[in-house]
Backbone as JSON, one array per atom type, in Angstrom:
{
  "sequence": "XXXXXXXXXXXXXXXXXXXXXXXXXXXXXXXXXXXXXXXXXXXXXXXXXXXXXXXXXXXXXXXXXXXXXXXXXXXXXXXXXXXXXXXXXXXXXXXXXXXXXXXXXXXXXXXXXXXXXXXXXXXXXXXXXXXXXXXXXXXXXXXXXXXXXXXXXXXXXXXXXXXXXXXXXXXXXXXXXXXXXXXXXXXXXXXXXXXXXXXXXXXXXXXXXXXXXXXXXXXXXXXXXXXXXXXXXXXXXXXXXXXXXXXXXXXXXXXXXXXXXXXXX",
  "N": [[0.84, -1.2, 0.0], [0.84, 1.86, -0.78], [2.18, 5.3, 0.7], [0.36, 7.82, 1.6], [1.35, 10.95, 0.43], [1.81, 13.51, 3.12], [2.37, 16.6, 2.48], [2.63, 19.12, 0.28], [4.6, 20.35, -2.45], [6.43, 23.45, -3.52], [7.75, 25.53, -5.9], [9.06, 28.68, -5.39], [9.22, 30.68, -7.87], [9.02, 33.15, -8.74], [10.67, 34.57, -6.18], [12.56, 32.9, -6.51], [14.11, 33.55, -9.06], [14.71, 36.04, -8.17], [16.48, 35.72, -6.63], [18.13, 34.18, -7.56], [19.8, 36.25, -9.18], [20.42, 37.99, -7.52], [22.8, 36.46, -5.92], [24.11, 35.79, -8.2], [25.43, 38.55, -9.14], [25.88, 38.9, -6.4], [27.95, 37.27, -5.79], [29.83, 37.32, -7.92], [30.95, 39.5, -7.42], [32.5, 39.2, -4.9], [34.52, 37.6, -5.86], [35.66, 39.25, -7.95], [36.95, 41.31, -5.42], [38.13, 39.19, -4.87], [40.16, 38.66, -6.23], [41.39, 41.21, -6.61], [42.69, 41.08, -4.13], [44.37, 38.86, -3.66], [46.02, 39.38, -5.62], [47.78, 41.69, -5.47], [48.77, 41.42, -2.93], [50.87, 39.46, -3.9], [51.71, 40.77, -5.73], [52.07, 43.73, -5.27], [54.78, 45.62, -4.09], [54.96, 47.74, -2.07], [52.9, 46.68, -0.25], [51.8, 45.44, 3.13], [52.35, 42.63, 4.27], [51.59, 40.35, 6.62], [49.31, 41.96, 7.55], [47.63, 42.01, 5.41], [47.7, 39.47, 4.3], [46.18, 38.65, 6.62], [43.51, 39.7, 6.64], [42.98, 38.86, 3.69], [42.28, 36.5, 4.22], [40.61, 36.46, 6.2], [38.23, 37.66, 4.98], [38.26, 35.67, 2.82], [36.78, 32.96, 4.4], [34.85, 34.25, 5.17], [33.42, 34.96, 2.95], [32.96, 32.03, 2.24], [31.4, 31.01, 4.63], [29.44, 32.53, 3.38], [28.9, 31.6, 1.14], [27.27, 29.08, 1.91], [25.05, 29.53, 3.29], [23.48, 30.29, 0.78], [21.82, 28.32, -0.04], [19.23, 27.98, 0.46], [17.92, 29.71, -0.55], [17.95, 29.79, -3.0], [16.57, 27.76, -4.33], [13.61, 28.74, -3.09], [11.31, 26.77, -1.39], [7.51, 26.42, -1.38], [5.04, 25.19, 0.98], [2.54, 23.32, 1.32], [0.0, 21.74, 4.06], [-1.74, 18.47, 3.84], [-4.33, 17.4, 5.54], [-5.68, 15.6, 5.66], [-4.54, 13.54, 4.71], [-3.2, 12.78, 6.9], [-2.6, 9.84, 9.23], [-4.64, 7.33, 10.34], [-6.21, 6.93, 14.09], [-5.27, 4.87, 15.01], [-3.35, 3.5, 13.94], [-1.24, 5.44, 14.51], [2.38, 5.48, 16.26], [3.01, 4.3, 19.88], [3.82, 6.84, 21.38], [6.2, 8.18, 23.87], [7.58, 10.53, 26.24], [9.81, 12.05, 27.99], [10.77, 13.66, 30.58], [12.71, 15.52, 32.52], [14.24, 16.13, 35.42], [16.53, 18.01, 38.16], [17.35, 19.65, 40.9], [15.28, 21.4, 42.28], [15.78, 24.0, 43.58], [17.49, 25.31, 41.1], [16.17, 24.21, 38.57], [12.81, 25.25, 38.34], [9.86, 24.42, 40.34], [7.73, 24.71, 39.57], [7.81, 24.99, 36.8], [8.85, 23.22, 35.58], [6.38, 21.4, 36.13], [4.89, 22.65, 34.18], [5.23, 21.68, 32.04], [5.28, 19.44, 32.19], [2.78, 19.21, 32.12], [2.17, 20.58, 29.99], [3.08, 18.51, 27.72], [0.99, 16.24, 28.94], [-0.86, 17.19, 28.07], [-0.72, 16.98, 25.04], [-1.77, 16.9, 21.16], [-2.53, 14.19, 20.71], [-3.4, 10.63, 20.45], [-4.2, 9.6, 23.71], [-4.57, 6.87, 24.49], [-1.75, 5.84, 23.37], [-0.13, 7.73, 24.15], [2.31, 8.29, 26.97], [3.27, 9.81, 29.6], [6.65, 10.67, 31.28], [8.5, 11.57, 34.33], [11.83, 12.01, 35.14], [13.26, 12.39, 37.59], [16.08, 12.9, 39.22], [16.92, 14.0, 41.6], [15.02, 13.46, 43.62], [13.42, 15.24, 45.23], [11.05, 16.07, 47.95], [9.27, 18.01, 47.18], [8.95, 17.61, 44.37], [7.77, 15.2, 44.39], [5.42, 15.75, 45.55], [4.92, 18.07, 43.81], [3.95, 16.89, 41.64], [1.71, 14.96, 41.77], [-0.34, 16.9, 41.94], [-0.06, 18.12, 39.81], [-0.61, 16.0, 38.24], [-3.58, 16.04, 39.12], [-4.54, 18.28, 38.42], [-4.45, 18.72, 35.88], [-5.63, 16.24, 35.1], [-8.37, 16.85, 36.04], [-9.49, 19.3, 35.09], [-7.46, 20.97, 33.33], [-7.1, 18.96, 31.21], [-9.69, 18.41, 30.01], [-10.66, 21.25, 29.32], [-9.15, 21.91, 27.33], [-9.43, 20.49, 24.82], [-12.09, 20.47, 25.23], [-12.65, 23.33, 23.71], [-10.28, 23.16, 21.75], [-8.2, 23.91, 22.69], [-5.05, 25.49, 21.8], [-2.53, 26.57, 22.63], [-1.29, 24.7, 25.41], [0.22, 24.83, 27.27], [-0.51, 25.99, 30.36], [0.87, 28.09, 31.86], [2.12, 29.45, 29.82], [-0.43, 30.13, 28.93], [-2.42, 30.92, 30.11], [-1.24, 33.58, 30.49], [-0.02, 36.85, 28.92], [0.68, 36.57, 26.4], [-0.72, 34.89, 24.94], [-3.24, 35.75, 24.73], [-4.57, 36.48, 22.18], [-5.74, 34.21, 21.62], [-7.93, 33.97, 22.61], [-9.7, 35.84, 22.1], [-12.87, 36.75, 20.75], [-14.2, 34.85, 22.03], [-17.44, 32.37, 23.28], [-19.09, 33.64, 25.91], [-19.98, 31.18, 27.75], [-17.02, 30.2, 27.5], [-15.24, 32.0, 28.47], [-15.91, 32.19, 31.14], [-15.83, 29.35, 32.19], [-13.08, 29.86, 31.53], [-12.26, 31.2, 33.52], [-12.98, 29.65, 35.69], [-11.38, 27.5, 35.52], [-8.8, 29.14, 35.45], [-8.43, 29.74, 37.69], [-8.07, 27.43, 39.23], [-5.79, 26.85, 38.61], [-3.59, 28.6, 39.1], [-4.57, 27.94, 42.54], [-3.26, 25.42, 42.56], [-0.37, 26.2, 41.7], [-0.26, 27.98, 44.02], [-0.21, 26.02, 46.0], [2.02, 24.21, 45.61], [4.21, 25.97, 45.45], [3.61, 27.17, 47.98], [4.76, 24.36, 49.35], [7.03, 24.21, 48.14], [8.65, 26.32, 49.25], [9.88, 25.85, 51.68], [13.07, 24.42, 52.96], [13.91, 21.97, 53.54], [11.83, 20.78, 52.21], [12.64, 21.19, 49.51], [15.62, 19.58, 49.24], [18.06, 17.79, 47.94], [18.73, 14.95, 47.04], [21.53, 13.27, 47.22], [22.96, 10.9, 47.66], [22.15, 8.45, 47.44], [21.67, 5.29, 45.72], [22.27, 4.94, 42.02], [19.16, 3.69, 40.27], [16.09, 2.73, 39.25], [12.83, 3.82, 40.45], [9.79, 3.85, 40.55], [8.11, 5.8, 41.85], [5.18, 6.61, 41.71], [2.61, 5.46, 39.63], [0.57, 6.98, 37.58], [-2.79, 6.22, 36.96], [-5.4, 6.48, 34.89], [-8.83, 5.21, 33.9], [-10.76, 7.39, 32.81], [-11.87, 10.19, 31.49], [-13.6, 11.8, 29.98], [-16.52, 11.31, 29.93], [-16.16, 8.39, 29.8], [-15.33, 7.65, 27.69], [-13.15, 8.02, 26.58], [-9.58, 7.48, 26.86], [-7.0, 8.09, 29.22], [-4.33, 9.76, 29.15], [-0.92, 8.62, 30.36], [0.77, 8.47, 33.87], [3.96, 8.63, 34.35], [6.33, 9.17, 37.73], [9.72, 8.76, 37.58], [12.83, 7.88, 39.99], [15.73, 8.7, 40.26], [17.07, 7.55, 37.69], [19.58, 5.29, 36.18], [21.98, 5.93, 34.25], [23.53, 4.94, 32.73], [23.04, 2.24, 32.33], [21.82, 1.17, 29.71], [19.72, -0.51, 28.96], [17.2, 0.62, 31.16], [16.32, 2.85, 29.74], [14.17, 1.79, 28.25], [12.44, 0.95, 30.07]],
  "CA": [[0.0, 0.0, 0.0], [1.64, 3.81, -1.07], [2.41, 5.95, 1.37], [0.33, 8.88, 0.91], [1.8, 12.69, 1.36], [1.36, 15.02, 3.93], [2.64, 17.74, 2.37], [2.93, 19.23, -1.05], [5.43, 21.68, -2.09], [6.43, 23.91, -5.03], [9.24, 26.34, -6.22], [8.43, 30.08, -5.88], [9.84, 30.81, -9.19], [9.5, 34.74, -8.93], [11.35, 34.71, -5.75], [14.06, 32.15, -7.0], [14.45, 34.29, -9.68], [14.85, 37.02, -8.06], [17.64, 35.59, -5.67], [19.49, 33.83, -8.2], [20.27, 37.1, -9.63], [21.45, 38.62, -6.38], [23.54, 35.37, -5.75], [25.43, 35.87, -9.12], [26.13, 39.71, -8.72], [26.87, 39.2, -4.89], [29.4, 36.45, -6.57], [30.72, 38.29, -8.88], [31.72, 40.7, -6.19], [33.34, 38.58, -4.14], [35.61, 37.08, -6.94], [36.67, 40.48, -7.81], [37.24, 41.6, -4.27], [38.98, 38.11, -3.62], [41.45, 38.39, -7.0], [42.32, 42.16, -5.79], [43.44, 40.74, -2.66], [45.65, 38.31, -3.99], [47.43, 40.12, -6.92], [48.19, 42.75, -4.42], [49.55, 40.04, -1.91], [51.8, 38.75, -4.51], [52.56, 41.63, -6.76], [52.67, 44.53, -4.88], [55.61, 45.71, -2.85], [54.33, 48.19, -1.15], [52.0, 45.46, 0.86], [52.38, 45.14, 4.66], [52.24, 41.43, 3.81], [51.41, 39.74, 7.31], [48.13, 42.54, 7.26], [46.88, 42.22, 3.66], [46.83, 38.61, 4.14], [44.74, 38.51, 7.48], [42.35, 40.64, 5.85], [42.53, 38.19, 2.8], [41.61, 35.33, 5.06], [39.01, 36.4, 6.96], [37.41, 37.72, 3.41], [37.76, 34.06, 2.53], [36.36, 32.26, 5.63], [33.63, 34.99, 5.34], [32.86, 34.44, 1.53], [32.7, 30.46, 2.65], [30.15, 30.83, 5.33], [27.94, 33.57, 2.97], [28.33, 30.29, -0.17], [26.77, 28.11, 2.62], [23.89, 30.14, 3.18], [22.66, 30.17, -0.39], [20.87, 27.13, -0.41], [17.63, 27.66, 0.65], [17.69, 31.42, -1.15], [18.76, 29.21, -4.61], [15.98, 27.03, -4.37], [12.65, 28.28, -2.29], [9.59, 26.11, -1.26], [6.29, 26.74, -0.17], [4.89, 23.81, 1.21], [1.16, 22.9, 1.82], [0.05, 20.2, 4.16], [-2.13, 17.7, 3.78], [-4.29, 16.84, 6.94], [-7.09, 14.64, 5.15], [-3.67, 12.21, 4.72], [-2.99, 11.74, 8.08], [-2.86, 8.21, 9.07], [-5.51, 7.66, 12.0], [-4.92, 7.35, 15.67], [-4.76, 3.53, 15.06], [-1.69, 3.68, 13.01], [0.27, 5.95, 14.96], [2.76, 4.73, 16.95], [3.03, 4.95, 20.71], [4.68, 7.78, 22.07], [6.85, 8.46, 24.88], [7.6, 11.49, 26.57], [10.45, 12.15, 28.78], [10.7, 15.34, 31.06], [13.89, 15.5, 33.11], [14.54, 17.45, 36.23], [17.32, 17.74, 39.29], [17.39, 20.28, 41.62], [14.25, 22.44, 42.27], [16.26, 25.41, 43.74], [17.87, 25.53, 40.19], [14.67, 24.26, 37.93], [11.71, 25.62, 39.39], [8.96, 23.23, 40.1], [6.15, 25.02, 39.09], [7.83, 25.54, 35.13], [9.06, 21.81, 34.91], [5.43, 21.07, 35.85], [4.13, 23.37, 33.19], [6.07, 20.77, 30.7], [4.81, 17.82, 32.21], [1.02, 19.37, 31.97], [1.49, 20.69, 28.75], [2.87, 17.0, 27.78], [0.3, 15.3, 28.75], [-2.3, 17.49, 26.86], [-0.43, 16.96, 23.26], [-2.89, 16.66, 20.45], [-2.39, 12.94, 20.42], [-4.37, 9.47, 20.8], [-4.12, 9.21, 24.6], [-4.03, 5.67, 25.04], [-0.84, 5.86, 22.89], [0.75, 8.58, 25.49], [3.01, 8.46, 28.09], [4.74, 11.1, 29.77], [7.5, 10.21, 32.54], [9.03, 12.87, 34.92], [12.64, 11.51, 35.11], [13.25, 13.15, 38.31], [17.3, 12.49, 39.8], [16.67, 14.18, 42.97], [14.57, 12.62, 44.67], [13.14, 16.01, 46.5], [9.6, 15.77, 48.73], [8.4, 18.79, 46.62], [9.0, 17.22, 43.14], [6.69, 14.14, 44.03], [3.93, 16.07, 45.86], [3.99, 18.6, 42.78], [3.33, 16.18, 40.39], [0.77, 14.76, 42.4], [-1.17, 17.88, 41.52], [-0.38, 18.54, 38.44], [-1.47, 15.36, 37.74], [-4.69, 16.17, 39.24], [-5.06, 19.42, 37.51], [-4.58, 17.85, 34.15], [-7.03, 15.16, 34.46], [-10.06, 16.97, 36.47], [-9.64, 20.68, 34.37], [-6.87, 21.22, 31.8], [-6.91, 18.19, 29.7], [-10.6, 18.24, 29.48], [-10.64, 22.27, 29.0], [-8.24, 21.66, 25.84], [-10.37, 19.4, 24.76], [-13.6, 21.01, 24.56], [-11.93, 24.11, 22.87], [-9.48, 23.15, 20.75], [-6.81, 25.2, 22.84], [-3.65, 25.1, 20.59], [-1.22, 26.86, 23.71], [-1.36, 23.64, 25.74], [1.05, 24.62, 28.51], [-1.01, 26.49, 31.4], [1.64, 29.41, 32.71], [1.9, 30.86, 28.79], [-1.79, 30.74, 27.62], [-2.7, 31.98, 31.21], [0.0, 35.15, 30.61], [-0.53, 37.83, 27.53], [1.07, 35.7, 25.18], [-1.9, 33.88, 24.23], [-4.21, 37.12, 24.43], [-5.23, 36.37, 20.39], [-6.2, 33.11, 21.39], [-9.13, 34.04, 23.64], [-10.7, 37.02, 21.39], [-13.91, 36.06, 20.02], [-14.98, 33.59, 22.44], [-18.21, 32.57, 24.14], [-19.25, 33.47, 27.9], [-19.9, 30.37, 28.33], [-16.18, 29.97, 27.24], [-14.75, 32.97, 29.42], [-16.7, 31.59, 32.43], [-15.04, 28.06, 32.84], [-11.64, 29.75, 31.36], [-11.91, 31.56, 34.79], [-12.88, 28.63, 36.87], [-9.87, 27.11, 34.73], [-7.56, 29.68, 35.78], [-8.52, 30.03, 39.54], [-7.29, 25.94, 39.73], [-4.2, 26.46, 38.0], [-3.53, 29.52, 41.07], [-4.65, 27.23, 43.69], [-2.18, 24.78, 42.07], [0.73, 27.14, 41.69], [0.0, 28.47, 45.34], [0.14, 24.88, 46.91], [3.54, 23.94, 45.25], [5.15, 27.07, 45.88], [3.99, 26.76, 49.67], [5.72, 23.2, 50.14], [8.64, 24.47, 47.84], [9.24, 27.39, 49.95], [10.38, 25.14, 53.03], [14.03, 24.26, 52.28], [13.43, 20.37, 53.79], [11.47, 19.94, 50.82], [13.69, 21.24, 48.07], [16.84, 19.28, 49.6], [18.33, 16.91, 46.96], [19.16, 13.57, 47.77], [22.95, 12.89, 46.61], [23.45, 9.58, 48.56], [20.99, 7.13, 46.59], [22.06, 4.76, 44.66], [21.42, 4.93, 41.01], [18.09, 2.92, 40.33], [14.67, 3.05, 38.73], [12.0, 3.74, 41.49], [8.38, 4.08, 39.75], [7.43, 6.35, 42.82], [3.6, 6.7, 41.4], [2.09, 5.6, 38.16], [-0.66, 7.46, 37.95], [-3.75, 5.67, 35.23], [-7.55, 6.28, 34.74], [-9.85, 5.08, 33.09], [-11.94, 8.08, 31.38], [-11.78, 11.76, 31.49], [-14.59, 12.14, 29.15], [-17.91, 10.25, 29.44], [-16.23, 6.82, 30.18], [-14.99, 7.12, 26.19], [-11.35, 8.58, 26.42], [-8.22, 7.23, 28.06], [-6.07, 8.86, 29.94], [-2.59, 9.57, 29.28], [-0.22, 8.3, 31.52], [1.97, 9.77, 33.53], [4.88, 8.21, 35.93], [7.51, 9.63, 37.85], [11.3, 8.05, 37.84], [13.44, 8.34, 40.37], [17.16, 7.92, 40.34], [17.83, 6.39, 36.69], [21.17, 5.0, 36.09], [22.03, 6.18, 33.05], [24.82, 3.82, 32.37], [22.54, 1.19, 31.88], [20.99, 1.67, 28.7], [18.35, -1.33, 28.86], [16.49, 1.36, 31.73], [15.69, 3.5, 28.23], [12.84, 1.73, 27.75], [11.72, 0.99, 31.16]],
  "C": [[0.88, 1.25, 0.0], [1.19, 4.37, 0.5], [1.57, 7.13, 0.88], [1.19, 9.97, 1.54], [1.39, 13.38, 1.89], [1.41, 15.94, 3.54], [2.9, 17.94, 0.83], [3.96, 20.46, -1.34], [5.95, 22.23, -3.55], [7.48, 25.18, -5.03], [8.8, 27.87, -6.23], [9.12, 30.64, -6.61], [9.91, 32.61, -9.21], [10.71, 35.05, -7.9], [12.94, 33.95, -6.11], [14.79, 32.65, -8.15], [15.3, 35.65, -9.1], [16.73, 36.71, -7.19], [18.72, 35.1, -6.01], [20.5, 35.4, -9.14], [21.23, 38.07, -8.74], [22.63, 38.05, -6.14], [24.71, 35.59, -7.08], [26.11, 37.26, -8.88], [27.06, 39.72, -7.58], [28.51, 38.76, -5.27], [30.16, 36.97, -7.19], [31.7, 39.19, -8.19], [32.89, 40.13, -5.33], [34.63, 38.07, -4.96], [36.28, 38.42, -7.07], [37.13, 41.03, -7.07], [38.65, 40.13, -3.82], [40.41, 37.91, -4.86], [42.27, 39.98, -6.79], [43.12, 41.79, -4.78], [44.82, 40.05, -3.15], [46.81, 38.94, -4.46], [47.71, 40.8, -6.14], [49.51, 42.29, -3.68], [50.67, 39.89, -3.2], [52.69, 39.62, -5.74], [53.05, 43.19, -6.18], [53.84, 44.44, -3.77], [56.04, 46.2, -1.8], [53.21, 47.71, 0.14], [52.32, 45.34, 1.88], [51.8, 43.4, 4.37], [51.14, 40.69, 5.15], [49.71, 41.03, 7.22], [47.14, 42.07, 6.15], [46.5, 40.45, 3.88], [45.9, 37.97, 5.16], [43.57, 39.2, 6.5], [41.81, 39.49, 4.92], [42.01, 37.11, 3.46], [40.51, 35.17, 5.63], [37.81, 36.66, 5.56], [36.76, 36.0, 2.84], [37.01, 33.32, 2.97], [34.97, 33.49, 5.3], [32.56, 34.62, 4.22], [32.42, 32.97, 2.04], [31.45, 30.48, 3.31], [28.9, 31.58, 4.27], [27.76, 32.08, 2.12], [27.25, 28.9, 0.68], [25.51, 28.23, 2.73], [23.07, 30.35, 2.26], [21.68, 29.29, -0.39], [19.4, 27.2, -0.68], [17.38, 28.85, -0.12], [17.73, 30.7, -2.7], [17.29, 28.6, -5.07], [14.28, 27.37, -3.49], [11.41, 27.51, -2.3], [8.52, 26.86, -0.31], [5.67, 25.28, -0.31], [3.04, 24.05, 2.07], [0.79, 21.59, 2.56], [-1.42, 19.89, 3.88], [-3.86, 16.93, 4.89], [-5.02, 15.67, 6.37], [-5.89, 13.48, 4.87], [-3.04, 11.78, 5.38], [-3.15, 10.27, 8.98], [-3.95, 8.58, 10.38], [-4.58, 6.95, 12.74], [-4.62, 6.01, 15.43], [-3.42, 3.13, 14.53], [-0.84, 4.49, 13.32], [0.89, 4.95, 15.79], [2.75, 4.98, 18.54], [4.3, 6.09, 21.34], [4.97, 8.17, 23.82], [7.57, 10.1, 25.55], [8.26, 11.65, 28.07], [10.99, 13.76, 29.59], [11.55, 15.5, 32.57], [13.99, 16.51, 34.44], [15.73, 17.06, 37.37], [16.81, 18.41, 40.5], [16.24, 21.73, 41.56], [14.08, 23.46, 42.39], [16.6, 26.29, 41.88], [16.41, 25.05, 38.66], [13.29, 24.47, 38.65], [10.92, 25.36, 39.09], [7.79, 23.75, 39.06], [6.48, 25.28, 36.74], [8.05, 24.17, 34.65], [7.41, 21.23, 34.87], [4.08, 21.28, 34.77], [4.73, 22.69, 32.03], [5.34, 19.95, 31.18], [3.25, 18.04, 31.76], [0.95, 19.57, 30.5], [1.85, 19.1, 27.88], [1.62, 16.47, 27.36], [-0.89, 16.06, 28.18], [-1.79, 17.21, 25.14], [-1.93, 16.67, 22.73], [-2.47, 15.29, 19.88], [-3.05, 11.74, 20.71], [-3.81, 9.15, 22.53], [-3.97, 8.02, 25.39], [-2.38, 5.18, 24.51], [0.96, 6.92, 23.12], [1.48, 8.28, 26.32], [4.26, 9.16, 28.42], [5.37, 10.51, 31.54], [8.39, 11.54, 33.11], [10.63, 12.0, 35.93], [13.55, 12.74, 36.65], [15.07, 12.69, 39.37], [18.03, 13.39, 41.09], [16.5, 14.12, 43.84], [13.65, 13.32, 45.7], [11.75, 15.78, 46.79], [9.16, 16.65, 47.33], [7.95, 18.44, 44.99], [7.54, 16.26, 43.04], [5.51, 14.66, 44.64], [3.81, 17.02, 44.62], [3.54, 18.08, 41.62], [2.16, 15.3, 40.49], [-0.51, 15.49, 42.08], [-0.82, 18.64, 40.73], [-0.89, 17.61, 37.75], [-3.17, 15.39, 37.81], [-5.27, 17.23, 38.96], [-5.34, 18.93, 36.44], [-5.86, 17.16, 34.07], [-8.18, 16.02, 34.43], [-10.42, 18.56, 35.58], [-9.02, 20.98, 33.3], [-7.06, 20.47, 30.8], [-8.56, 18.04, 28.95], [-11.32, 19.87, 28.76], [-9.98, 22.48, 27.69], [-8.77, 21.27, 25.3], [-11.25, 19.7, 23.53], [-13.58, 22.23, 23.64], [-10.92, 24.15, 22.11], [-8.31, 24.19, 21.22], [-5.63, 25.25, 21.81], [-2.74, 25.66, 22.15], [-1.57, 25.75, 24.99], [-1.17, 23.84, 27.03], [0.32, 25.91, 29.32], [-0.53, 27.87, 31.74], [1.43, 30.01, 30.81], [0.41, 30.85, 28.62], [-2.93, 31.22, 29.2], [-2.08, 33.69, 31.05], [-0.56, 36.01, 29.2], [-0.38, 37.09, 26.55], [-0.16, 35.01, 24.32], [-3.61, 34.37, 24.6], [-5.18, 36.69, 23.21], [-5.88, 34.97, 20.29], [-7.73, 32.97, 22.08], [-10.43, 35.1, 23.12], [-11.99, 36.23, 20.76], [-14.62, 34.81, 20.42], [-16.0, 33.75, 23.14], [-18.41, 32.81, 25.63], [-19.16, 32.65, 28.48], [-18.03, 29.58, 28.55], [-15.34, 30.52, 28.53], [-15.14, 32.43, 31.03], [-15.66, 30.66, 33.07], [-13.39, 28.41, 32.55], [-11.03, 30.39, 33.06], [-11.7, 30.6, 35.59], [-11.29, 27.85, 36.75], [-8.29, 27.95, 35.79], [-7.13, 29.78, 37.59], [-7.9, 29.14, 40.1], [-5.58, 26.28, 39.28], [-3.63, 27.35, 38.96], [-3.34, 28.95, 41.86], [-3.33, 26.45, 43.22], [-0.73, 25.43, 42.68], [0.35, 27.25, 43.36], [0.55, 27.28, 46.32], [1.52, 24.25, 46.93], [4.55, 24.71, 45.93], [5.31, 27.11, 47.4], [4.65, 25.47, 50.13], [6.88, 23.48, 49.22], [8.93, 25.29, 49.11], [9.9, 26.82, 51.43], [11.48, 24.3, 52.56], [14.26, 22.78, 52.54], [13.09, 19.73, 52.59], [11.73, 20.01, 49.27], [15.36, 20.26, 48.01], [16.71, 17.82, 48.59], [18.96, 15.69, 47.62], [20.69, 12.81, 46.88], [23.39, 11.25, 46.91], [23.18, 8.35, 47.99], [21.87, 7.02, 45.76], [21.44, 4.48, 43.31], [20.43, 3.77, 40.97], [16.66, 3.56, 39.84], [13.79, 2.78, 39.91], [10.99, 4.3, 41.13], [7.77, 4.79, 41.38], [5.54, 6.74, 42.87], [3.65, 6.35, 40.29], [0.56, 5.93, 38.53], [-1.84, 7.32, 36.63], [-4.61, 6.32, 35.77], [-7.31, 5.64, 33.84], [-10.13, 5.99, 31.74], [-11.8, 9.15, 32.05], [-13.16, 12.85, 31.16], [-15.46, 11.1, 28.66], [-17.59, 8.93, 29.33], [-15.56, 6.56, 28.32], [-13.43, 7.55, 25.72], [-10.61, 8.18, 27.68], [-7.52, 7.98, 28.27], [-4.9, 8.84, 29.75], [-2.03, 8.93, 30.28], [0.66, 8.46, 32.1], [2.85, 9.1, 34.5], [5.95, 8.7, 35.95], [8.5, 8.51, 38.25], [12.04, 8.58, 38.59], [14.99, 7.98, 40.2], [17.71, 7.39, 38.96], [19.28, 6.39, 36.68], [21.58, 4.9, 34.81], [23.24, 5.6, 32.34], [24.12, 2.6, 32.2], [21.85, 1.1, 31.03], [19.92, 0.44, 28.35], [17.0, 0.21, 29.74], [15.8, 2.87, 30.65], [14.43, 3.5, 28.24], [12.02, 1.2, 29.19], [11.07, -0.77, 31.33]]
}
């Protein structure tokens, strides 16, 4: 069975025109700029020699990097996709999703958790999900905030994404201005629950930040021996009406990254 294409793509012939013409002049330039240099170098004798040929060198090395840069100016595409030739969800494959952290003083919980949340909302077949929070710390605050970010996700964000088609996924930007243009033109009934929405993700944020802020529960654990320690896997069921699975989300503690079977878990 053919592969169909996602994407189609085509030559913008006025602009490639236009750039191959710059491309030969620029060229042109450079050649004549780069056979002054020489003959100079080699014929004059007035030349401060060790000068004239830095100069000529860097010219060279400069010319080199600009011939590198042509490519895509030589040649442009515009490219159309496809979506109606996306395979369905049955035919993707499953995906994995790894989201790394150490030290909480130095990554700060509440932004690694704004990865793991936006994660586990991707626009992807959910039973074919799983996001892991590869955590080589070990600190109290890491595993209680993922605790509740997992329970944000399920009971408000992932089903708030959902029902609106959010596209900014991750909580802290499409809460902030940034994602202003994404909220224009929506219903009350929309604005309403984006509040209730936002008031959890607050509470959230406030609860983290109060068991970060106690230096007990940011303290890193150096001593442990490397090792995989599935400290929660956290499943459902259903999210939505008993008919959608749940991503899945578990934190790792400790991997030993010298053992490359622990990869795949």
């Amino acid at each position: 069975m053919a592969t169909l294409s996602l994407h189609t793509s085509r030559v913008r012939q006025l602009h490639a025109t236009i750039n191959r013409i710059h491309i030969f002049l620029h060229f042109t330039a450079i050649l004549f700029l780069l056979y002054y240099r020489t003959t100079h170098l080699f014929y004059e004798k007035n030349v401060h020699t060790l000068a004239w040929a830095l100069i000529t060198t860097s010219e060279l090395i400069l010319a080199f990097i600009w011939v590198l840069t042509q490519a895509f100016r030589w040649r442009p595409l515009s490219r159309s996709v496809i979506p109606e030739n996306m395979p369905m969800d049955i035919e993707l494959p499953s995906l994995d999703v790894f989201v790394c952290t150490v030290d909480p003083k130095k990554e700060p919980t509440i932004e690694v958790m704004n990865t793991v949340i936006s994660a586990l909302a991707l626009d992807y077949p959910p039973e074919k999900l799983s996001v892991y929070l590869s955590d080589d710390g070990g600190s109290y605050v890491t595993l209680y905030a993922i605790k509740e970010a997992w329970s944000f996700a399920k009971s408000s964000w992932l089903p708030f994404c959902k029902k609106y088609g959010i596209r900014s996924r991750c909580p802290g930007p499409y809460f902030s201005s940034f994602a202003d243009a994404e909220r224009l033109l929506r219903s009350d009934e929309f604005r309403t629950e984006e509040e209730e929405i936002k008031a959890k993700y607050e509470e959230f944020k406030r609860k983290v930040e109060k068991v970060g802020g106690e230096d007990e529960n940011n303290r890193v654990v150096p001593d442990r021996h490397p090792h995989v320690e599935i400290q929660k896997s956290f499943n459902s069921n259903c999210w939505d009406t008993g008919q959608m699975i749940v991503r899945s989300l578990t934190k790792v503690s400790k991997i030993a990254i010298s053992n490359p079977c622990l990869a795949i878990l």
